[in-house]
C-alpha positions as YAML, in Angstrom:
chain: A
units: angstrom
residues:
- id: 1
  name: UNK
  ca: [187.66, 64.59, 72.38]
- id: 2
  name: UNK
  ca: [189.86, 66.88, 70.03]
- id: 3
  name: UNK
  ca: [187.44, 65.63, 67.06]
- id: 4
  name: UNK
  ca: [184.54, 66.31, 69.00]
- id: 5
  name: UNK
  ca: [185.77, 69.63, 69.97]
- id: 6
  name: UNK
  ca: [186.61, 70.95, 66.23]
- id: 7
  name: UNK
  ca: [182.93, 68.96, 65.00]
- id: 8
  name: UNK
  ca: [181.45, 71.72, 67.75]
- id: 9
  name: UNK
  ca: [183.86, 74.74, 66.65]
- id: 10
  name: UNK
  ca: [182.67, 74.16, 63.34]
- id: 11
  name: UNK
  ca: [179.23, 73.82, 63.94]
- id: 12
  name: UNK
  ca: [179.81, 77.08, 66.59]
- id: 13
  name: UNK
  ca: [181.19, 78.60, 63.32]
- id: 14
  name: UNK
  ca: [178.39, 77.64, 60.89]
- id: 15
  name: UNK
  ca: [175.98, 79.00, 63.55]
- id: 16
  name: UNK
  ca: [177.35, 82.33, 64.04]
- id: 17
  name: UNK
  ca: [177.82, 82.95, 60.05]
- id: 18
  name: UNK
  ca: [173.91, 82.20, 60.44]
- id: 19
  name: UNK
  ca: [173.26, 84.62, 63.01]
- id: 20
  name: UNK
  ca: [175.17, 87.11, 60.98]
- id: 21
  name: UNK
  ca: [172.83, 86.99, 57.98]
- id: 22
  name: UNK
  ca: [169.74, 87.38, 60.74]
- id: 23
  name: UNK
  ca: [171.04, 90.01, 61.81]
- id: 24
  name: UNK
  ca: [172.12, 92.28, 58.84]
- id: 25
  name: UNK
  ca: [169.13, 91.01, 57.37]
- id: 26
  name: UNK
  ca: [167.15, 92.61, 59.89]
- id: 27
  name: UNK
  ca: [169.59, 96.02, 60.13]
- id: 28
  name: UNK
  ca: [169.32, 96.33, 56.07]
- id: 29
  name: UNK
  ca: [165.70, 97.53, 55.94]
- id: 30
  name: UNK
  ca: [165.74, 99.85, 58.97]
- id: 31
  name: UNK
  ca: [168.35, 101.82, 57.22]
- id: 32
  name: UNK
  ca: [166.07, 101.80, 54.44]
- id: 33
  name: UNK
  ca: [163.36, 103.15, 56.61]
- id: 34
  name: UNK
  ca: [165.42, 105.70, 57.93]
- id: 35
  name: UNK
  ca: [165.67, 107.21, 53.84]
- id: 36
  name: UNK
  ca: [161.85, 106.81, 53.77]
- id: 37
  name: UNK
  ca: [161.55, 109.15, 56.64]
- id: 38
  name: UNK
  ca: [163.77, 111.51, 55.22]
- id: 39
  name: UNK
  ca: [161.95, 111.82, 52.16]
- id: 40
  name: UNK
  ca: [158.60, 111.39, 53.74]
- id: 41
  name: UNK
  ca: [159.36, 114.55, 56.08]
- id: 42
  name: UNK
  ca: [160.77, 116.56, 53.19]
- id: 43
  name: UNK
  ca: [157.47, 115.79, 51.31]
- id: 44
  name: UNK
  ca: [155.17, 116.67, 53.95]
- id: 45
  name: UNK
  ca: [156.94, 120.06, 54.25]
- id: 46
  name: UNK
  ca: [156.73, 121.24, 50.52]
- id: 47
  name: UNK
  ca: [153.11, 120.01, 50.68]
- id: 48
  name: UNK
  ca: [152.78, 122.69, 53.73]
- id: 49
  name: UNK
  ca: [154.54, 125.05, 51.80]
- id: 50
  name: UNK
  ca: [152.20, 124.97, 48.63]
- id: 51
  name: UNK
  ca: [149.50, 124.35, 50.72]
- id: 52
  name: UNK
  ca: [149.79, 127.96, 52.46]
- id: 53
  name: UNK
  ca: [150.58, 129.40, 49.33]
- id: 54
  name: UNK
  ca: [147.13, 127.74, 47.98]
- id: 55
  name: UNK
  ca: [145.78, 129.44, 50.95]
- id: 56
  name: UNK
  ca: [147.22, 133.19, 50.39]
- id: 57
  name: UNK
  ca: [146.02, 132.60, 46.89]
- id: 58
  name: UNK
  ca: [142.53, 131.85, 47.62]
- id: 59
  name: UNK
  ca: [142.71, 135.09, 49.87]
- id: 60
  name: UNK
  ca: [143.42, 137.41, 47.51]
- id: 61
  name: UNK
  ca: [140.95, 135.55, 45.29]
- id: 62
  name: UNK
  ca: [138.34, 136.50, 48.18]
- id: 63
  name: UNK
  ca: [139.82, 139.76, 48.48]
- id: 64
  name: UNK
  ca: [139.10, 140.79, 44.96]
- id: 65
  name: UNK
  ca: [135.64, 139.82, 45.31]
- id: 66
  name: UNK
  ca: [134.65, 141.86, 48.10]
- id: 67
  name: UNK
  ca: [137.14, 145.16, 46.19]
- id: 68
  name: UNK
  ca: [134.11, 144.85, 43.39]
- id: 69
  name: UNK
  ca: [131.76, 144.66, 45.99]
- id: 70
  name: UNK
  ca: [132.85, 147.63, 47.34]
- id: 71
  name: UNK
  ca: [133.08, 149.79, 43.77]
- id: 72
  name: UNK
  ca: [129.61, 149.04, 43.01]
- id: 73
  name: UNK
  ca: [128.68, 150.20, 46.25]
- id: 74
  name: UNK
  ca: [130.78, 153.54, 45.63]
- id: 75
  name: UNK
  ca: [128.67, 154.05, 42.13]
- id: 76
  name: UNK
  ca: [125.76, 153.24, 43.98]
- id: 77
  name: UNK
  ca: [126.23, 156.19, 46.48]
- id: 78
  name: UNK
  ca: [127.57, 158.36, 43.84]
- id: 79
  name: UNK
  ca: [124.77, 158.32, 41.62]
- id: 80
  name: UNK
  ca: [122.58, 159.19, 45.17]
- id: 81
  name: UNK
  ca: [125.31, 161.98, 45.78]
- id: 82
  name: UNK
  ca: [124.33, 163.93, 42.58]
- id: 83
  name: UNK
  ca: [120.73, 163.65, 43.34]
- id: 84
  name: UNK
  ca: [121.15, 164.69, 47.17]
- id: 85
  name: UNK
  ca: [118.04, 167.27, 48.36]
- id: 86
  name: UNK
  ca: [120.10, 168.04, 51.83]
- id: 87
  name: UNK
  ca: [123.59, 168.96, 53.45]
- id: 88
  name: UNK
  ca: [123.32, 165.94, 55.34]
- id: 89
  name: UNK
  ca: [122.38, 163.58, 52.77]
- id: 90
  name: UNK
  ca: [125.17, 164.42, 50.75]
- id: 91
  name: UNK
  ca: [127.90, 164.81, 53.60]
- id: 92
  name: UNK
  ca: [126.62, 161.07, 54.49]
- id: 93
  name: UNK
  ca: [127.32, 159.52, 51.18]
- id: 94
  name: UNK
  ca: [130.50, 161.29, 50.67]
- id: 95
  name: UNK
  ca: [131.58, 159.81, 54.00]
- id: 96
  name: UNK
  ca: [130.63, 156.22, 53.02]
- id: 97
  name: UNK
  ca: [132.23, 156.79, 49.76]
- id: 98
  name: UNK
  ca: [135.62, 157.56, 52.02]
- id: 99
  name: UNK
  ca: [134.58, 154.53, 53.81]
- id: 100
  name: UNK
  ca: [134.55, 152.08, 51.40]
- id: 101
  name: UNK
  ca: [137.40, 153.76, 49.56]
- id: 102
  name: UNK
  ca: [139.73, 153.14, 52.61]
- id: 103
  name: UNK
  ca: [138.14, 149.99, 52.85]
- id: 104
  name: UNK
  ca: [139.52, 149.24, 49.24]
- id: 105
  name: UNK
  ca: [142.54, 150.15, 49.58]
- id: 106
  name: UNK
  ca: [143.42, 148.34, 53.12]
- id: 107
  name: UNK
  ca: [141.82, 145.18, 51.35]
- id: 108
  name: UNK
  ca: [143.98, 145.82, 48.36]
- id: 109
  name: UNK
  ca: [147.15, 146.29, 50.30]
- id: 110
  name: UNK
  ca: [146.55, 142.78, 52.15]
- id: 111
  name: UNK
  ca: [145.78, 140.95, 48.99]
- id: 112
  name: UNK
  ca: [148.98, 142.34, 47.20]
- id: 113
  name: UNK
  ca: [150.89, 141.49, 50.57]
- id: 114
  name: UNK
  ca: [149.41, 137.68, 49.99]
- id: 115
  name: UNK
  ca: [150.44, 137.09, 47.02]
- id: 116
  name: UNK
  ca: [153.95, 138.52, 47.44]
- id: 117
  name: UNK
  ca: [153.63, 135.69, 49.77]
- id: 118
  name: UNK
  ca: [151.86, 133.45, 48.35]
- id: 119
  name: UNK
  ca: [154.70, 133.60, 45.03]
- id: 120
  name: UNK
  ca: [157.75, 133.24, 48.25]
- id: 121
  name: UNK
  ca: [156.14, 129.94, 49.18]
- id: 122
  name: UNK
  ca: [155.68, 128.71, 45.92]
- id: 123
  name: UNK
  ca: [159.61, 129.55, 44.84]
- id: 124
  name: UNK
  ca: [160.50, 127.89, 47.71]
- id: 125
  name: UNK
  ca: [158.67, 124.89, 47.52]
- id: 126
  name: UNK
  ca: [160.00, 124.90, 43.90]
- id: 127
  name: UNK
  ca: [163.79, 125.34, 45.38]
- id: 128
  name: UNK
  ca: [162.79, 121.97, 47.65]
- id: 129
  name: UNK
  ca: [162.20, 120.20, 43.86]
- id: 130
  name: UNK
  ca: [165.79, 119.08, 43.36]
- id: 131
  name: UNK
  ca: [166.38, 118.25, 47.14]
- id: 132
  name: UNK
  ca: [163.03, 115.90, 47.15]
- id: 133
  name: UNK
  ca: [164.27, 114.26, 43.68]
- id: 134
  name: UNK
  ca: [167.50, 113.96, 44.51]
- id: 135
  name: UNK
  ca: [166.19, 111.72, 48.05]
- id: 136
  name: UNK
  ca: [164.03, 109.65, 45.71]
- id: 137
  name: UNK
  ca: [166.48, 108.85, 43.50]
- id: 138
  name: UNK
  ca: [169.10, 107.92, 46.58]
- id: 139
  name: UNK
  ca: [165.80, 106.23, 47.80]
- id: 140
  name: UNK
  ca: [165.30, 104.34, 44.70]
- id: 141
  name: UNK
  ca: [169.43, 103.34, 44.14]
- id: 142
  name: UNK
  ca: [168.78, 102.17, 47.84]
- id: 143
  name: UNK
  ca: [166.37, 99.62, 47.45]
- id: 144
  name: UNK
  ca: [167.60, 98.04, 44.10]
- id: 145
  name: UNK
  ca: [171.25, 96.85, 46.86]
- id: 146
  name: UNK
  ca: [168.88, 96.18, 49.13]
- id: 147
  name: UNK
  ca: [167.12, 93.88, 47.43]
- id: 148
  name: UNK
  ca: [170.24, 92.42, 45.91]
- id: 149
  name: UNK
  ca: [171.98, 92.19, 49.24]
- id: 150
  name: UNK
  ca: [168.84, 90.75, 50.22]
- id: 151
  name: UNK
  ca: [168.81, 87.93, 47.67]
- id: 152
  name: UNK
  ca: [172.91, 87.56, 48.36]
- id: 153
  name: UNK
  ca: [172.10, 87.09, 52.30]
- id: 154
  name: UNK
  ca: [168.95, 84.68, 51.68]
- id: 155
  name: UNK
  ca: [171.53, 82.42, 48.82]
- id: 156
  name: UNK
  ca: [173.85, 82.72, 51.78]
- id: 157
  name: UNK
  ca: [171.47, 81.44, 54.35]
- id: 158
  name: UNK
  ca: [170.66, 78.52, 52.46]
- id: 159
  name: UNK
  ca: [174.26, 77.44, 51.48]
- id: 160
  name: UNK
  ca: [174.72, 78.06, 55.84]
- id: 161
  name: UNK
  ca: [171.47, 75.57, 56.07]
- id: 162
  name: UNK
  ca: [172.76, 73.28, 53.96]
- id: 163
  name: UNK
  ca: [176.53, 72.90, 55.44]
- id: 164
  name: UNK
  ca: [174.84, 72.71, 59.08]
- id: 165
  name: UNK
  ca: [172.65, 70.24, 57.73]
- id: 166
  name: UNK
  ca: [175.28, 68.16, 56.90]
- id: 167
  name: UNK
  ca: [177.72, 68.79, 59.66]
- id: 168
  name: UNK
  ca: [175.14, 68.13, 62.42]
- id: 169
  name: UNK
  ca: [175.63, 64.72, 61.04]
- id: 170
  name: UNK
  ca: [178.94, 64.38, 62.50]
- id: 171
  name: UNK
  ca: [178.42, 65.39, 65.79]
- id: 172
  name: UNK
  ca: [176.98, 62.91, 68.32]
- id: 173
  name: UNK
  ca: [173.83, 62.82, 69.54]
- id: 174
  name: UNK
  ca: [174.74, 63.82, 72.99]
- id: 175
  name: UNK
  ca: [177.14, 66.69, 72.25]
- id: 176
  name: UNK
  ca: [174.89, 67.97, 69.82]
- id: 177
  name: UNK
  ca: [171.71, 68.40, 72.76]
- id: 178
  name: UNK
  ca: [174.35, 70.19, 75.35]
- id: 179
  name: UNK
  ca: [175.33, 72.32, 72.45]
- id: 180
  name: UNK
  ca: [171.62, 73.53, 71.51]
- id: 181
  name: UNK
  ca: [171.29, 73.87, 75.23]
- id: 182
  name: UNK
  ca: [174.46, 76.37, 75.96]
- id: 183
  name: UNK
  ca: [173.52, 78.35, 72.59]
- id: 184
  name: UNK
  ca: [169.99, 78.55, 73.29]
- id: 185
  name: UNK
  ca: [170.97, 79.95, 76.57]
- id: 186
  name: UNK
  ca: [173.38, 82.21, 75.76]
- id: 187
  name: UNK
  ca: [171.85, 83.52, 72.59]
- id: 188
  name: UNK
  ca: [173.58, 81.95, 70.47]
- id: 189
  name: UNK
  ca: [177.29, 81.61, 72.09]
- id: 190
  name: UNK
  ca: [177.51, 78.33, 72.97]
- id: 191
  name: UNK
  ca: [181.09, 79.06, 73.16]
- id: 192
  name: UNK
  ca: [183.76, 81.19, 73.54]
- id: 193
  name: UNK
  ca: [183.72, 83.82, 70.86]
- id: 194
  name: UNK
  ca: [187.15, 85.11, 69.64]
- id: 195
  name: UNK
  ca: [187.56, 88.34, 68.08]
- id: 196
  name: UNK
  ca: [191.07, 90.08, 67.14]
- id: 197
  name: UNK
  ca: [192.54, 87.18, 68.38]
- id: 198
  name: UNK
  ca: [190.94, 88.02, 72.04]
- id: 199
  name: UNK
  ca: [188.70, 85.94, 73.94]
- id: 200
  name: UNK
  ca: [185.17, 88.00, 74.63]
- id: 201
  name: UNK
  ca: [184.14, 85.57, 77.41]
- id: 202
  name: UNK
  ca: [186.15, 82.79, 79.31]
- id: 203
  name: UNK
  ca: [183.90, 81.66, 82.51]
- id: 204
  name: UNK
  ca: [185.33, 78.30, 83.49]
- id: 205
  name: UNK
  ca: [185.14, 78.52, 87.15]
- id: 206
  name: UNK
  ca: [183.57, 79.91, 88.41]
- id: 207
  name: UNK
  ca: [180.85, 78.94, 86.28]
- id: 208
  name: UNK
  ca: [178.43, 81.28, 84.67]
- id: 209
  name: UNK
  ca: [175.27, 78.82, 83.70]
- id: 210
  name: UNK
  ca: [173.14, 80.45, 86.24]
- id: 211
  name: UNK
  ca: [172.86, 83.93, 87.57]
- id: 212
  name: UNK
  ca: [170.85, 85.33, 90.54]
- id: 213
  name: UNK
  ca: [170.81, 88.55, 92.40]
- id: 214
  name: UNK
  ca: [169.86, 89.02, 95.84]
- id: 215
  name: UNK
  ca: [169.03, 92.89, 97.39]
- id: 216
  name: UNK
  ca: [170.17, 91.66, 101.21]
- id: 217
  name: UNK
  ca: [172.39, 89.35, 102.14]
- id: 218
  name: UNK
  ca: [170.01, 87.56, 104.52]
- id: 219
  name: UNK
  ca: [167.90, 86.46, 101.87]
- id: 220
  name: UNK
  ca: [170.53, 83.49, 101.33]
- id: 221
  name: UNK
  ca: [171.95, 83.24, 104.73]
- id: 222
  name: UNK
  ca: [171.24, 79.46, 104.48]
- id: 223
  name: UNK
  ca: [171.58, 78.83, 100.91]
- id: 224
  name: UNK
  ca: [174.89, 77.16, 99.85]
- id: 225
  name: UNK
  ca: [175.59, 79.33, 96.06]
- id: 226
  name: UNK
  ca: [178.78, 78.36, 95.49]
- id: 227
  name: UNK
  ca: [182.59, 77.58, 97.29]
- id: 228
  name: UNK
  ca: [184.19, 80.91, 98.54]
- id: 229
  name: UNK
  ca: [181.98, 83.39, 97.26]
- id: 230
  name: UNK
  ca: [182.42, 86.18, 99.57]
- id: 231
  name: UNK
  ca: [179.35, 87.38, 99.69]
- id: 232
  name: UNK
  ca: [175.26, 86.53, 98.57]
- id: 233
  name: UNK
  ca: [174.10, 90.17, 98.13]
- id: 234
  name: UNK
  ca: [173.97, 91.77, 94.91]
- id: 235
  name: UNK
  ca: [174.98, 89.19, 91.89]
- id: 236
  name: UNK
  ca: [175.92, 85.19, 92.16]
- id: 237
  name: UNK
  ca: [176.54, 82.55, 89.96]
- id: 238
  name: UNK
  ca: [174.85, 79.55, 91.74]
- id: 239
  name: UNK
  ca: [176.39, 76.18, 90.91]
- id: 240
  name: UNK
  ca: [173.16, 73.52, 91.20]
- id: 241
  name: UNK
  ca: [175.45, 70.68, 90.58]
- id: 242
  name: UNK
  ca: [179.14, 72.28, 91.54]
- id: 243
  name: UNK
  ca: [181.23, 69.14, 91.00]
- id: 244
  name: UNK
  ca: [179.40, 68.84, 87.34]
- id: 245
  name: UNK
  ca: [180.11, 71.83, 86.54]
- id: 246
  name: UNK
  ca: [183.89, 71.87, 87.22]
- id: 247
  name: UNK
  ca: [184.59, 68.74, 85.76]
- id: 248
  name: UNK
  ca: [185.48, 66.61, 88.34]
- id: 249
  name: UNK
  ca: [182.88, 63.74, 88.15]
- id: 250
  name: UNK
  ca: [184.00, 63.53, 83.82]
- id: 251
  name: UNK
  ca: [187.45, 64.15, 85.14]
- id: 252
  name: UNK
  ca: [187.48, 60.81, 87.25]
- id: 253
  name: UNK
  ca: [185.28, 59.02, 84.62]
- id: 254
  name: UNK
  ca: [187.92, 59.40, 82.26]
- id: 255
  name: UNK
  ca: [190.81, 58.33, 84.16]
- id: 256
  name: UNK
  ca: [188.91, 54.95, 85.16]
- id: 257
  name: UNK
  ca: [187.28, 54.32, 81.39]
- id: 258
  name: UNK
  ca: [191.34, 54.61, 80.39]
- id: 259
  name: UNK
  ca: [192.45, 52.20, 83.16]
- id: 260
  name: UNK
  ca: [189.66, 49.80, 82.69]
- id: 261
  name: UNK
  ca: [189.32, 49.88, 78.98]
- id: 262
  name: UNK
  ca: [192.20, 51.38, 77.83]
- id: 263
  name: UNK
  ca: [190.37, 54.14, 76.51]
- id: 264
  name: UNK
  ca: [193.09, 57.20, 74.70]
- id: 265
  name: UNK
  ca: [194.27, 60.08, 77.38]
- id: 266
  name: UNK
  ca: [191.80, 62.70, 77.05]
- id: 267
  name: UNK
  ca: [194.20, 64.64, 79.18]
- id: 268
  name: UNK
  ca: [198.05, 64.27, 80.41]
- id: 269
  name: UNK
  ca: [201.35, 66.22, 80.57]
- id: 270
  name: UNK
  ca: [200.72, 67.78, 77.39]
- id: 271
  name: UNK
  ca: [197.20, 69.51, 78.10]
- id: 272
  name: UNK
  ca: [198.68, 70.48, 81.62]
- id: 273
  name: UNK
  ca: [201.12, 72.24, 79.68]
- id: 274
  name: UNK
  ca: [198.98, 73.59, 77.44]
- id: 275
  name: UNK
  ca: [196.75, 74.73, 80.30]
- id: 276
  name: UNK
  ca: [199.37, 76.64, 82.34]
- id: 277
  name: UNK
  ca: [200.72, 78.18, 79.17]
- id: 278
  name: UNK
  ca: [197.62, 79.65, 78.07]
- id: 279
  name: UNK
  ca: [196.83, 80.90, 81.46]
- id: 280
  name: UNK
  ca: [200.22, 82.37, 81.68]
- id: 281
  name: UNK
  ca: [199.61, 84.46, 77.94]
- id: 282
  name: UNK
  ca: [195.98, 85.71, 79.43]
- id: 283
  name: UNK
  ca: [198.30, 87.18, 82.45]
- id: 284
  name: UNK
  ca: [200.65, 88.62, 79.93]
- id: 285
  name: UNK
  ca: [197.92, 89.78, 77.17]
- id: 286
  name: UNK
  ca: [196.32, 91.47, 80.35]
- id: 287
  name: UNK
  ca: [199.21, 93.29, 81.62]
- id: 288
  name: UNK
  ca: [199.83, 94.61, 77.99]
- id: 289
  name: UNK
  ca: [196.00, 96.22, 77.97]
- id: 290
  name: UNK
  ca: [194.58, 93.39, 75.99]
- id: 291
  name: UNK
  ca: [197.48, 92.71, 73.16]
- id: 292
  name: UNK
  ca: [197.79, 89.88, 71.58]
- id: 293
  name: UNK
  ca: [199.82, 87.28, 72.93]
- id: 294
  name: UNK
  ca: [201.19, 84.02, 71.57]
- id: 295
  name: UNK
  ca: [200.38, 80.82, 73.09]
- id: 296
  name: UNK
  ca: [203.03, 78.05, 72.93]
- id: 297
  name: UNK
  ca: [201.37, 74.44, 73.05]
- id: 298
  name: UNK
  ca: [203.31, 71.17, 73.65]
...
């Protein structure tokens, strides 16, 4: 069993190197999206900017046209001023002559005023010229790792395919399919991860292989879920096949297959041992807020 068991940790250790690579592989070009954005936003804002300034350009543009329009109109009642037979006819062209001169000059005025503004949006679309370069060139610097971390994670991958390839070899059959069973069911833990020297998960009994969750206790009031579980509303842990799932059917097998056959211990004084003093270190690691604790073995 000890073979077995390190064949598996291995394997468990090959497999979560792989998941690893998936996953960084995946994270690398969202970051790299995330610099796209930036750049793409920054972009579409200086295009605003020159686009409005385009805009108070071409409205000046327009605004000198209709200023000449004007003036020729202004000659045009001019030369009818100093021919004028009446009062009347001659106060009426000297108004429209003040009327088109006003005219001018608001027109003037608001043309001048847009490209005052028009030369504001241009300097500061010019002042966005080092920020935008400086985004590409971050950009740019960005994908050259990526696509080298890229190519280091996908060389990596295939040196992880390779080992597993040859370490499934190793493990029997039958351990192998429960292994690809508890992984594929716990996403890829098929068992206990260990991080800082802490276990993240240690559901031996009671066990965790199925989960259900019932609004009302009634619901269950005749289902058996599991031995002493206090109550069947909310969350349970149903045990299909209780006694396979603690052990005890493998526990007895054992014990005859070494009394019939003479098969080696897979269990005596020294796993008890072991047993109670890693339970006893979980009690101490816990009282200590999660330190980590020693474990003597036997």
């Amino acid at each position: 069993m000890p073979r077995v068991l390190d064949g598996l940790i291995e394997l468990h250790r090959i497999d979560q190197q792989l998941v690893e690579v998936q996953r960084e592989t995946e994270r690398l070009p969202e970051a790299l999206a995330e610099a796209e954005q930036e750049l793409a936003a920054l972009e579409e804002k200086r295009a605003g900017i020159l686009q409005e300034a385009r805009d108070k350009q071409v409205a000046a543009d327009k605004s000198d046209v209709t200023v000449k329009d004007l003036q020729g109109k202004i000659e045009k009642y001019q030369v009818q001023l100093n021919i004028a037979k009446t009062q009347k006819e001659y106060d009426t062209l000297k108004h429209e002559i003040t009327a088109a001169e006003e005219q001018i000059s608001e027109i003037e005025t608001g043309a001048l005023t847009s490209m005052e503004e028009a030369d504001e949006l241009g300097s500061r679309a010019r002042e966005m010229e080092p920020e935008v370069a400086a985004v590409k060139k971050r950009l740019e610097t960005a994908r050259g790792e990526l696509d080298d971390r890229l190519a280091d994670l996908d060389h990596k991958r295939e040196k992880l395919e390779r080992q597993r390839a040859e370490h499934v070899k190793t493990v029997g059959e039958d351990e192998l399919k429960l292994y690809e069973l508890v992984r594929t069911k716990h996403k890829d833990g098929a068992m206990v991860v260990v991080r800082d020297g802490r276990c993240t998960i240690c559901n031996i009994n009671p066990n965790n292989s199925i989960q259900t969750f019932s609004p009302r206790e009634e619901y269950l009031r005749d289902v058996y879920v599991v031995e002493k579980p206090g109550t069947k509303q909310g969350w349970s842990h149903p045990a299909p096949d209780e006694y396979f799932s603690t052990g005890y059917p493998q526990e007895m097998e054992a014990f005859y297959r070494t009394a019939a056959y003479g098969d080696p211990l897979e269990s005596d004084s020294s796993l008890a041992a072991d047993t109670i003093s890693t339970i006893y270190s979980a009690y101490l690691s816990s009282e200590q807020e999660g330190r980590k604790e020693s474990i003597r073995t036997y």
